[in-house]
C-alpha positions as CSV (number, residue, x, y, z in Angstrom):
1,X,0.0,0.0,0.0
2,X,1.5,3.2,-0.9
3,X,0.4,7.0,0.6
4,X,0.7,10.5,-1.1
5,X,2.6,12.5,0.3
6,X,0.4,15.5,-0.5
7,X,-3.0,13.8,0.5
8,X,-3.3,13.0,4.2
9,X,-4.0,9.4,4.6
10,X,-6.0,8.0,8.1
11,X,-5.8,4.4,9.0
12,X,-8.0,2.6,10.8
13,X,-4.9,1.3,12.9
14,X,-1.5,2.3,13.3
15,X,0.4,-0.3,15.2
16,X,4.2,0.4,16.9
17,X,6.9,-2.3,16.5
18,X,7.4,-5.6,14.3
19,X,8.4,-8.1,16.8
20,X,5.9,-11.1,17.2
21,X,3.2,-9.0,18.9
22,X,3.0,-6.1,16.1
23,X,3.1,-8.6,13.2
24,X,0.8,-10.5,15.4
25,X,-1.9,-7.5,15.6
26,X,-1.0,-5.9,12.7
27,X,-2.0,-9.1,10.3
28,X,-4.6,-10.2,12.1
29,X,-6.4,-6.6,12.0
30,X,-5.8,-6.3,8.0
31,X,-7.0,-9.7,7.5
32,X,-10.3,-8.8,9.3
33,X,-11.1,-5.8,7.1
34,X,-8.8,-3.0,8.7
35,X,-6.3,-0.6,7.0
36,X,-2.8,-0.8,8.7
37,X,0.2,1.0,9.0
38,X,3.1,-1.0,10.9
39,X,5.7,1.1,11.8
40,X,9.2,0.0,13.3
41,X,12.9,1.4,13.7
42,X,14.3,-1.5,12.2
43,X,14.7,-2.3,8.8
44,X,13.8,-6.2,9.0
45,X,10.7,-7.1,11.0
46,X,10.9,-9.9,14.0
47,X,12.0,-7.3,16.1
48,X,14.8,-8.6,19.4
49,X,13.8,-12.0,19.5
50,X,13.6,-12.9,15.9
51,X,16.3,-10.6,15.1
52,X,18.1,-12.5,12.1
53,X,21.4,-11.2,9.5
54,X,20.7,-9.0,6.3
55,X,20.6,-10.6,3.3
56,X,23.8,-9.3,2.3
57,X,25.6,-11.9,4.5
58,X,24.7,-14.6,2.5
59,X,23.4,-16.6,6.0
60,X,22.1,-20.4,4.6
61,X,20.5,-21.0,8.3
62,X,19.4,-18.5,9.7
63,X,16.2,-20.2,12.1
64,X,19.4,-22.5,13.2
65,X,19.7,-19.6,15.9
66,X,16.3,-19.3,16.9
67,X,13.4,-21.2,18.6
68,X,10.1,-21.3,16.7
69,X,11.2,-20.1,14.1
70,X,8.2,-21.6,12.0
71,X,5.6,-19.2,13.3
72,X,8.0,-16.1,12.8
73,X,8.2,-17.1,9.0
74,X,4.3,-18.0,9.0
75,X,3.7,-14.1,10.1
76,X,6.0,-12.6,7.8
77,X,4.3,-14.9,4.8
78,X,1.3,-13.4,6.0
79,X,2.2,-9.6,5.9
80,X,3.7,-9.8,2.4
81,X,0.3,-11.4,1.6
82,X,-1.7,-8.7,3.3
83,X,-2.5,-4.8,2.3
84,X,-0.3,-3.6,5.3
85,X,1.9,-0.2,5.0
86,X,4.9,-1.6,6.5
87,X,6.8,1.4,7.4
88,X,10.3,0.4,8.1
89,X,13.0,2.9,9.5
90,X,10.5,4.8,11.1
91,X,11.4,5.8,14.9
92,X,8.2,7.0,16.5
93,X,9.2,9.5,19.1
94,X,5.7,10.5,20.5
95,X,1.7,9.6,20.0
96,X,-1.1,12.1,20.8
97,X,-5.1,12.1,20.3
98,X,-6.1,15.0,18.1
99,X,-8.8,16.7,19.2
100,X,-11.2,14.5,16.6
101,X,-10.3,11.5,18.6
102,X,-8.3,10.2,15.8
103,X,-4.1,9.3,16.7
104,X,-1.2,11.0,15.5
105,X,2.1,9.0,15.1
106,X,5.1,11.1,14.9
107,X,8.2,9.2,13.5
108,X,11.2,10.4,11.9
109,X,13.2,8.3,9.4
110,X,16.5,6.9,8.9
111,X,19.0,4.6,9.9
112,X,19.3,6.2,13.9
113,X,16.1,8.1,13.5
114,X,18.4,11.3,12.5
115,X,18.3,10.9,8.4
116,X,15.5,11.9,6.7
117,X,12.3,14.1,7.5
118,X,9.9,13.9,9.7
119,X,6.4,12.0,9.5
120,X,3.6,11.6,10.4
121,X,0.9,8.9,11.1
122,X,-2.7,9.4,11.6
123,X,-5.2,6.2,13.0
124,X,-8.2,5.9,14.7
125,X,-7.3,3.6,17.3
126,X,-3.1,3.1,18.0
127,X,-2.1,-0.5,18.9
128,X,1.3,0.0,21.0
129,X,3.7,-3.0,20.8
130,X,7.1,-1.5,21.8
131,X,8.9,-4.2,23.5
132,X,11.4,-4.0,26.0
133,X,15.0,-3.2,26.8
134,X,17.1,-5.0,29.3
135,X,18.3,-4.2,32.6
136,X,21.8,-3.5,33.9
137,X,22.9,-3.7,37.4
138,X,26.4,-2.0,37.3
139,X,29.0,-3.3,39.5
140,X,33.3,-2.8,38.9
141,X,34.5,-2.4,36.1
142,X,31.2,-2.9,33.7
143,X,32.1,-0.4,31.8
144,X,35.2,-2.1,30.3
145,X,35.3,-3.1,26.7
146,X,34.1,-6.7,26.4
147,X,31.1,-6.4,28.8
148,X,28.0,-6.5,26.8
149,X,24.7,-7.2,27.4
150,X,23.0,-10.5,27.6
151,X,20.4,-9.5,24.8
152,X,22.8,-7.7,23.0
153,X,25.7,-10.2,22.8
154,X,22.5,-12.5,21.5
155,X,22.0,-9.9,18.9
156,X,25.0,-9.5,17.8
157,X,25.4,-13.4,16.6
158,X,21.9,-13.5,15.4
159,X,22.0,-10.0,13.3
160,X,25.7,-9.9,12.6
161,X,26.8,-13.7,12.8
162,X,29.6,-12.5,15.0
163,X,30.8,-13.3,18.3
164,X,31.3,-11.0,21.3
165,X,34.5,-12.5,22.1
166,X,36.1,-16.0,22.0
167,X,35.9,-17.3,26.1
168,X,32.5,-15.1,27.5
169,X,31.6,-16.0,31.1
170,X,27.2,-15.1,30.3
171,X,25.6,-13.7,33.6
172,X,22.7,-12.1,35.5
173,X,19.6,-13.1,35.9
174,X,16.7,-14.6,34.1
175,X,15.8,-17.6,31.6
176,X,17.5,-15.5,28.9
177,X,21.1,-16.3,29.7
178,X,20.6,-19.9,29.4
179,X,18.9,-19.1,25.9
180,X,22.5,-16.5,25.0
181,X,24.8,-19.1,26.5
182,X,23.5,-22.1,24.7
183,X,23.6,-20.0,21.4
184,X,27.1,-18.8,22.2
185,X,28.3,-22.3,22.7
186,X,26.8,-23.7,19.7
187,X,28.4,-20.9,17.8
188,X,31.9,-21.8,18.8
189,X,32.2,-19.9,22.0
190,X,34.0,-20.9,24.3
191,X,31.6,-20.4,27.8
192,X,33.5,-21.2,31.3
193,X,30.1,-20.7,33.3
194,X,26.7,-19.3,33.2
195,X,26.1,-17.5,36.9
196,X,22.9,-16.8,37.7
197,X,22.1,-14.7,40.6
198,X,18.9,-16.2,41.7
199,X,17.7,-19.8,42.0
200,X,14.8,-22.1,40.3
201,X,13.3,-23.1,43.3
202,X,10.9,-20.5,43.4
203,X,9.2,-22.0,39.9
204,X,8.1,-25.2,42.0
205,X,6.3,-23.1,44.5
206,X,3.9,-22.2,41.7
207,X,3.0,-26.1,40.5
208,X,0.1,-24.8,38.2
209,X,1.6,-22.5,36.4
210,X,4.1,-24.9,35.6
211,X,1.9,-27.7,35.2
212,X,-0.1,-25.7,32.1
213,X,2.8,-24.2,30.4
214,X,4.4,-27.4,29.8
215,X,6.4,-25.8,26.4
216,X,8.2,-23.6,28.8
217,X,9.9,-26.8,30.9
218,X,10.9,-28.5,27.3
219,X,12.4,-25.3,26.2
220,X,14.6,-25.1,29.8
221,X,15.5,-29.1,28.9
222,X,16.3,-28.0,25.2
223,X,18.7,-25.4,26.6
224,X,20.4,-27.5,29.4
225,X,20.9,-30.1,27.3
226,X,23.1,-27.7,24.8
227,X,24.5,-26.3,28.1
228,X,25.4,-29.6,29.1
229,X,27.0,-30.5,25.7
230,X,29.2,-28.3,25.9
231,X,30.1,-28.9,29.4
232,X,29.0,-25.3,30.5
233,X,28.9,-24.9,34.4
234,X,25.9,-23.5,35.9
235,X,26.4,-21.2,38.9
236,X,23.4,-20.3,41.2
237,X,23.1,-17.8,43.9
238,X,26.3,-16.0,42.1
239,X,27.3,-12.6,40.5
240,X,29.7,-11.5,38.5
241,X,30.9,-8.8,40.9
242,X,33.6,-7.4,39.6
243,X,35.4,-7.1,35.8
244,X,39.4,-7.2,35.7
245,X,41.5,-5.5,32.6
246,X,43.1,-2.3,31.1
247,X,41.9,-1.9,27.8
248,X,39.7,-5.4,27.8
249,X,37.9,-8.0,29.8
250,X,40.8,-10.2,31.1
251,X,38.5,-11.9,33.8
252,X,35.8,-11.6,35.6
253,X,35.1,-12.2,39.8
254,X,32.5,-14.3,40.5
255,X,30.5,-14.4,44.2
256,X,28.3,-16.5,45.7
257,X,25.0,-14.1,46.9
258,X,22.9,-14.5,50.2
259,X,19.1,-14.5,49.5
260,X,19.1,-10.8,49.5
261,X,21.8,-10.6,47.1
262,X,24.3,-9.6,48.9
263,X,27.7,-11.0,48.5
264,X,29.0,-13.9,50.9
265,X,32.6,-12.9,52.3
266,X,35.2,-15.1,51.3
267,X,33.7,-16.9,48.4
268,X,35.3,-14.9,45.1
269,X,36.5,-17.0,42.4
270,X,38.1,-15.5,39.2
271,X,37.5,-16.9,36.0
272,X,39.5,-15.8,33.0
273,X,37.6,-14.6,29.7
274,X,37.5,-12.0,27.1
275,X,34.2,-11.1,27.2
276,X,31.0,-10.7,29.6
277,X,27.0,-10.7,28.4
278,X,25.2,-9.5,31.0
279,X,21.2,-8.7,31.8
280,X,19.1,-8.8,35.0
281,X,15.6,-9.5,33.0
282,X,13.6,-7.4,30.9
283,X,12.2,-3.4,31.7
284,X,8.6,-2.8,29.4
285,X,9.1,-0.1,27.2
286,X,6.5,1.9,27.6
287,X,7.6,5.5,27.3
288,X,5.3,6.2,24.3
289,X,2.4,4.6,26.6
290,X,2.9,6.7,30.0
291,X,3.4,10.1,27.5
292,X,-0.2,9.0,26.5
293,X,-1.3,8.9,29.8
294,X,-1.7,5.3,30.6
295,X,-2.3,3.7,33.5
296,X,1.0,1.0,34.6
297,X,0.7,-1.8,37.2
298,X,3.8,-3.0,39.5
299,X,5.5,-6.2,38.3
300,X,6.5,-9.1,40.4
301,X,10.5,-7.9,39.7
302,X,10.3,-4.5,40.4
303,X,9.2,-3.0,36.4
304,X,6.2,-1.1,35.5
305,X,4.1,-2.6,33.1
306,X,0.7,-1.3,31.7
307,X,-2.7,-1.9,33.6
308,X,-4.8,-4.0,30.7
309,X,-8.1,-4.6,30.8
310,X,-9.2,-8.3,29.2
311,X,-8.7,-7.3,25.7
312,X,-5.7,-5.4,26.0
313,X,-6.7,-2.4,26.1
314,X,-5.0,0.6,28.3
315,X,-6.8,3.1,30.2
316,X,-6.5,5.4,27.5
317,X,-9.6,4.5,25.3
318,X,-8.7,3.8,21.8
319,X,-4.9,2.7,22.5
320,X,-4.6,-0.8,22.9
321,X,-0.8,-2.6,23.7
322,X,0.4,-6.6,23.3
323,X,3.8,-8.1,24.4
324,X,6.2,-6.8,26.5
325,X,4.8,-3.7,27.3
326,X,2.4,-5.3,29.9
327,X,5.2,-7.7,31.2
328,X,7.6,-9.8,30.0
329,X,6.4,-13.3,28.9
330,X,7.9,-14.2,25.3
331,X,7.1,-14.7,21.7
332,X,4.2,-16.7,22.4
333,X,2.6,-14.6,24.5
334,X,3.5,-11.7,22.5
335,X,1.3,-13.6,19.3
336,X,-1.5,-14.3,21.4
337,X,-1.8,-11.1,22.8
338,X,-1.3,-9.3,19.6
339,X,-4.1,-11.2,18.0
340,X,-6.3,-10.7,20.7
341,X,-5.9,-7.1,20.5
342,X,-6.6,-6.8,16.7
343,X,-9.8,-8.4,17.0
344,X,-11.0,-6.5,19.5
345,X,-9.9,-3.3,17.6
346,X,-11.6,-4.7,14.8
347,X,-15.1,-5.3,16.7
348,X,-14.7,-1.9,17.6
349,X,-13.9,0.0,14.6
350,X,-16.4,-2.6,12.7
351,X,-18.9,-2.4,15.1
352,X,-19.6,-6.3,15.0
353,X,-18.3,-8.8,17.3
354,X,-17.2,-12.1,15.5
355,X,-15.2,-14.8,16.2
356,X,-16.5,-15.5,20.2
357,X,-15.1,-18.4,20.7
358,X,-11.5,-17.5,19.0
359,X,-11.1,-14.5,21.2
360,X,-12.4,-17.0,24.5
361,X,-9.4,-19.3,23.9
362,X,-7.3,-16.4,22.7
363,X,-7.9,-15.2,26.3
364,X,-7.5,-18.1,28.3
365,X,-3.7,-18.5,26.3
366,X,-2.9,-15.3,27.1
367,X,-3.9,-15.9,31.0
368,X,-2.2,-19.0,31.3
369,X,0.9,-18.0,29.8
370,X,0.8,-14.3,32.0
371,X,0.5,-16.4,35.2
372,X,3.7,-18.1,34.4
373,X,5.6,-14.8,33.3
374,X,4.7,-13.3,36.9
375,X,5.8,-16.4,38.3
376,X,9.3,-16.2,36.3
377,X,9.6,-12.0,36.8
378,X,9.0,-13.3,40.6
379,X,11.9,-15.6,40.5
380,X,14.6,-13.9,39.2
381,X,13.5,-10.2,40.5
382,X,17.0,-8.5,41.9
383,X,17.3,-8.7,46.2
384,X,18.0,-5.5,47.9
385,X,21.8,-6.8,48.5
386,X,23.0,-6.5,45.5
387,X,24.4,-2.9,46.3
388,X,26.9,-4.0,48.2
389,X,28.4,-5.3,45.0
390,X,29.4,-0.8,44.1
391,X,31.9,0.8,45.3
392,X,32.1,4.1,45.6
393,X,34.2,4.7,42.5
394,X,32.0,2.7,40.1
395,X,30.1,4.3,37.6
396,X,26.1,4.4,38.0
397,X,24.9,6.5,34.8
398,X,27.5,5.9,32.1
399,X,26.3,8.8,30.0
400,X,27.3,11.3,32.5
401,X,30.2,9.1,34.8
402,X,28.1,9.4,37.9
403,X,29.3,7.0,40.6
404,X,27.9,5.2,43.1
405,X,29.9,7.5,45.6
406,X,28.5,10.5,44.8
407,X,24.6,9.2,44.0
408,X,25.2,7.7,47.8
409,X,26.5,11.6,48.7
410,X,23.4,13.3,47.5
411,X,21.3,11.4,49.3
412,X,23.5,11.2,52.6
413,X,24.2,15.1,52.5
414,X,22.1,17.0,50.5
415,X,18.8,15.6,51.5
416,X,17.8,13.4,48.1
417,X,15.0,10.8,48.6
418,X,14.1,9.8,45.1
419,X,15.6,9.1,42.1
420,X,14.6,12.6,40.5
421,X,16.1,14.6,42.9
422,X,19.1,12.4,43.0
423,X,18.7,13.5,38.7
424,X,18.8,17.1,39.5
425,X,22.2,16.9,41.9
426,X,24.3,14.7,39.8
427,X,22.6,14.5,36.1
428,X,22.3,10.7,36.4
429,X,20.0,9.7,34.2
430,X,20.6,12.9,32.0
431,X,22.7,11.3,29.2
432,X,22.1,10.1,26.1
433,X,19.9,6.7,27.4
434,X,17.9,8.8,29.5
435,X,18.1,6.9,32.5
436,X,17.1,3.7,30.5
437,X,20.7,2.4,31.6
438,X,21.0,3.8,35.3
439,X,17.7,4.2,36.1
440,X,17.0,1.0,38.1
441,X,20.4,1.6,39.6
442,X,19.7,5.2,40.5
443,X,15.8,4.7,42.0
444,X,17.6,1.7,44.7
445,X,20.1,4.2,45.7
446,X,18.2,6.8,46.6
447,X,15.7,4.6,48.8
448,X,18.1,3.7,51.1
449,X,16.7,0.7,52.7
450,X,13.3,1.1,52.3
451,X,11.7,-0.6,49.1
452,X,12.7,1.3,45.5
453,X,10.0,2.7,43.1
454,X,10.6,1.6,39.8
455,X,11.9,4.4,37.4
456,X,9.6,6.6,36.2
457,X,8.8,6.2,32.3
458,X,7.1,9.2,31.6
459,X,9.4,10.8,28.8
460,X,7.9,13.8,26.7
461,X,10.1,12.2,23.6
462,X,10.6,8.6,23.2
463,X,13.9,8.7,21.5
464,X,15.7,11.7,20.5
465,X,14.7,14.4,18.0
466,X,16.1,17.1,16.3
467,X,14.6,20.5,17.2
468,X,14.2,21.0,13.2
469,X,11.5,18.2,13.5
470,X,9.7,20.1,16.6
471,X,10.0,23.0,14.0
472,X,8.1,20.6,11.4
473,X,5.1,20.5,13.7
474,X,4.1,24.0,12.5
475,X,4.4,23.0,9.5
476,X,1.2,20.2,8.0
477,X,3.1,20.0,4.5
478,X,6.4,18.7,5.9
479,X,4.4,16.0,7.6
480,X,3.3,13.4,5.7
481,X,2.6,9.9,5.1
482,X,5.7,8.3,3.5
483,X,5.6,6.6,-0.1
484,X,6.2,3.0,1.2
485,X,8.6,0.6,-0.3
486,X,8.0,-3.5,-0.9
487,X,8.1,-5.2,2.6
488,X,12.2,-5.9,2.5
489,X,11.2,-9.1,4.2
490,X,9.3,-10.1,1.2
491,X,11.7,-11.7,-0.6
């Protein structure tokens, strides 16, 4: 489907992001009768999970690095086959209602958002399915070259075919690092442990949810089986607490943890590598969401995820979201959730309900597969010890070299007791990530012992703009919808 740029264009949805829940929603709605626009910053769809190389690197196997790769292909098949406007490239950096009640969705366009012109997007309802990034913990020497994170060192050998470095110690917490390790391994990687700061014991205190997600257990076998192939250690109740090297990763320190994460005396072991992937789980990404004005709910580890109703819809009528962005829970729960979103979009914007008893079971997926994602974020959420891993002299907010030293002096001295005040006395948080990095970090230090608030998400700009494309806004001819190429999937 291809827009004028000199005749403004509405859609009856605009969906945000390509991973499984936007492709998800955004072929399900133009298979029901809808007009679409699917807008992501990324040139390929699948967004992080099914991340996969550019053509251009010849891969021959590319689903050898991913699981499920079937029902990734089966959605792409279906978009090229559909009359979505896949809009690729496109960072959206804000969404508003107009005062008709329709949605405006400003993007600008390029490779890093910075390239082009801006644009502009115009839907009557806005289906938000934005992902999320992953949290860091910082500790010694995470700042050294060779420390990467656990999604991104994935990303790296999915996108790029390429390896973070040749002996990488993978650590955090989560189910993802036994997901990166196993990859890494396979890859030729060379992985001395995988050191997991929480447990799996806490999964058999919830027999139900474990009982009815049965996939989840095979994929944990399919995993620990590679793991075990390649005689990878497993270390539980452990951190990687602090990084050796001058201009590299030359080791890493690993510490056995207490229940409250804090580290046991005596029990640091060093473990040479050259490189260190490293997550603590997954934040929501819900900036454009909270901008909006929708409601969030408390996760079990800490994140703010959106408040849903039972067909996905936020609090803002009209603006529904699927996948991460309500809590993290996978591809399959990002599909299902997607689906079940379009079809309710499409009942309202239709105004005729069909498919009852599609959007019954469609629910009772989604609520059986949510009631094991708490029960994981619940499992591997981050105990108030682990600041005792900082000292002083470790960096907190990379952007602006904030350490732990001085966050600790502003709220000692000067009187901080949040994590925005902390902001305003040492610009951490102020850089180029916008807290996205420091922000857990920041909002544990400044609560002292009492129990952190998870960082606010409320952003007036999702991602950064130029203040030519502010300018723009005055301008209705310099926003427009964008002539749209062939899906590059397609082919």
């Amino acid at each position: 489907m291809t827009a004028s740029p000199s005749e403004p264009h509405t859609y009856d949805l605009a969906v945000v992001g390509a991973g499984s829940a936007g492709l998800s929603g955004a072929v399900t709605a133009s298979e029901l009768g809808l007009s679409v626009a699917l807008l992501d910053t990324s040139t390929q769809t699948g967004g992080q999970f099914y991340r996969h190389p550019a053509p251009a690197l010849g891969a021959v196997r590319p689903e050898a690095l991913h699981h499920d790769w079937s029902a990734f292909t089966d959605l792409r098949r279906r978009l090229a086959g559909s009359g979505v406007a896949h809009l690729a490239g496109h960072h959206v950096w804000s969404t508003v209602r107009e005062d008709d009640g329709t949605w405006a969705v400003h993007a600008v366009t390029g490779a890093d958002g910075g390239g082009e012109r801006p644009v502009r997007i115009r839907a009557r309802a806005l289906l938000l399915a934005t992902g999320a990034y992953e949290r860091q913990l910082p500790f010694p020497g995470w700042t050294l070259p060779g420390v990467v994170g656990a999604g991104g060192a994935q990303a790296m050998l999915k996108a790029g075919l390429v390896l973070p470095g040749r002996r990488v110690v993978v650590a955090g917490s989560g189910p993802l690092l036994l997901a990166v390790a196993s990859s890494l391994a396979a890859a030729g990687a060379r992985v001395p442990a995988v050191v997991e700061a929480a447990g799996y014991l806490r999964y058999a205190r919830s027999p139900r949810a474990l009982a009815t997600n049965p996939g989840k257990a095979a994929e944990a076998l399919l995993h620990g089986a590679g793991l075990l192939r390649h005689r990878v250690r497993v270390r539980l109740r452990s951190a990687v607490t602090e990084v050796h090297g001058t201009d590299r990763v030359e080791a890493v320190t690993v510490t056995r943890l207490d229940a409250d994460w804090r580290p046991v005396p005596g029990t640091g072991r060093r473990i040479a590598c050259d490189a260190l992937a490293v997550g603590h789980g997954l934040v929501p990404q819900i900036e454009l969401a909270t901008t909006a004005g929708c409601a969030t709910r408390a996760l079990p580890d800490g994140t703010l995820g959106l408040a849903l109703d039972g067909l996905q819809e936020t609090s803002e009528t009209g603006l529904w979201a699927a996948g991460e962005t309500g809590g993290v829970g996978g591809a399959e729960l990002a599909r299902t959730e997607g689906e079940l979103a379009a079809r309710a979009i499409a009942a309202r914007l239709l105004g005729r309900r069909s498919g009852e008893s599609r959007i019954a079971d469609l629910r009772r997926r989604r609520d059986r597969m949510r009631a094991f994602a708490d029960v994981m974020a619940a499992a591997h959420a981050p105990g108030p010890g682990w600041q005792r891993w900082l000292t002083d002299d470790t960096d907190v907010c990379r952007c602006e070299e904030v350490s732990a030293g001085r966050v600790r002096e502003a709220v000692a001295e000067l009187g901080a007791r949040d994590a925005r005040t902390v902001k305003l006395l040492t610009r951490a948080g102020m850089g180029w990530c916008q807290g996205r990095m420091c922000g857990t970090a920041v909002s544990c230090l400044a609560a002292r012992a009492g129990a952190a608030e998870p960082p606010a998400e409320r952003r007036p700009f999702a991602v950064p703009v130029r203040l030519s494309t502010l300018a723009a806004l005055d301008t209705p001819d310099a926003l427009a919808d964008e002539p749209v190429d062939p899906d590059p999937d397609a082919s």
